[in-house]
N, C-alpha and C positions, 0 to 999 in steps of 0.2 A: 142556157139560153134565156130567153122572154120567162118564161115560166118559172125559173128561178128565180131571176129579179122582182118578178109579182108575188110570189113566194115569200122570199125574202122582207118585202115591201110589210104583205100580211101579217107575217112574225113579228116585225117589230112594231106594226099596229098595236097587238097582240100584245107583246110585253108592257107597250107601253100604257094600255089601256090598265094591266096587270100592276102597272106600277102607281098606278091615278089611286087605284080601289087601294092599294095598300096603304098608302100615303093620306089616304081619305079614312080607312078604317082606324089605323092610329091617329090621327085628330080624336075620331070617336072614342075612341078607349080613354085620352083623356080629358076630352069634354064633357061624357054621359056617366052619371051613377050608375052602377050596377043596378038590376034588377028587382032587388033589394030594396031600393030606394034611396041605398046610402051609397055615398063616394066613397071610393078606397082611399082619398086622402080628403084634409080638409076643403071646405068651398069657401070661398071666400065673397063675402056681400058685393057687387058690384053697385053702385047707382045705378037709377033709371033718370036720372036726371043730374047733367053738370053744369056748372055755371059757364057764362058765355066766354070763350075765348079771347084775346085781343083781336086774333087773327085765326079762321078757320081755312082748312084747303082740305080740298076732295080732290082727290086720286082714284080712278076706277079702270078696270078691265085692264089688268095687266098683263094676261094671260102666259104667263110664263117666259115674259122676254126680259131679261134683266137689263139692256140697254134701252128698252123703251121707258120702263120704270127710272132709270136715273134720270134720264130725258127730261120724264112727268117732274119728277122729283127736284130738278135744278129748274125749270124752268120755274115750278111754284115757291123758290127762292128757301128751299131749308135743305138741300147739298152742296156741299162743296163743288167749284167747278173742277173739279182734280181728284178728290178723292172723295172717299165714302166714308164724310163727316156730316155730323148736324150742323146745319149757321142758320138753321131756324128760329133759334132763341127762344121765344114763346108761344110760336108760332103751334098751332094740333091740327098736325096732318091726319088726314081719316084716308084710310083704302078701304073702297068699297068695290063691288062687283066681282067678276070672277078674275081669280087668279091660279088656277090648278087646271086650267083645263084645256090650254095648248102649249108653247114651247116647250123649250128643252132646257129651262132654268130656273125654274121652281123652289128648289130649295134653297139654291143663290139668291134667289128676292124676301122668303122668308128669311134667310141668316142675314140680309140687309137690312129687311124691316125689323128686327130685334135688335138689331145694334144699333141704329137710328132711332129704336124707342128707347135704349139707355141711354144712350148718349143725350137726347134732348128732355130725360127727366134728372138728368145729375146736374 
């Protein structure tokens, strides 16, 4: 009845709140040095400062919807209207805000955002 669909409803709160922490915990694992203070593998220098772009765009809060992200992303003119290419050229897209922490397509925008980011440094 009722009680099983809220139930049910529950569970998959549940899991999926299980799956944010896991998904969240592995980032950490390869973001953070051990304890130690050393990294299990090398660090590499990042800048704290780049030179200015031709063209900057900010992208924020995508929250896990992979067709609002192409949306943001075609409209600030560096996707294809059709497929999931860069035609950004020189263009540094920045995503800022949260992205983990509603929909149901997560890891489909991260594997977009990495292939978007080689694509537009080759």
């Amino acid at each position: 009845g009722s009680d099983d669909v809220a139930m049910t409803g529950t569970l998959c709160m549940a899991h999926r709140c299980a799956l944010d922490m896991l998904l969240l915990g592995a980032l950490l694992m390869l973001t953070l040095p051990f304890s130690s203070g050393h990294a299990p593998y090398p660090l590499k220098k990042v800048p704290a400062v780049y030179p200015q772009p031709e063209r900057l765009v900010a992208i924020g809060d995508l929250h896990g919807d992979l067709d609002a992200t192409r949306m943001a992303l075609r409209l600030a003119g560096v996707l294809h209207e059709a497929k999931d290419q860069w035609v950004g050229g020189s263009t540094v897209a920045v995503q800022v805000g949260d992205q983990l922490d509603r929909g149901d397509e997560e890891l489909a925008i991260f594997e977009l955002l990495e292939k978007l980011r080689v694509q537009a440094q080759a």
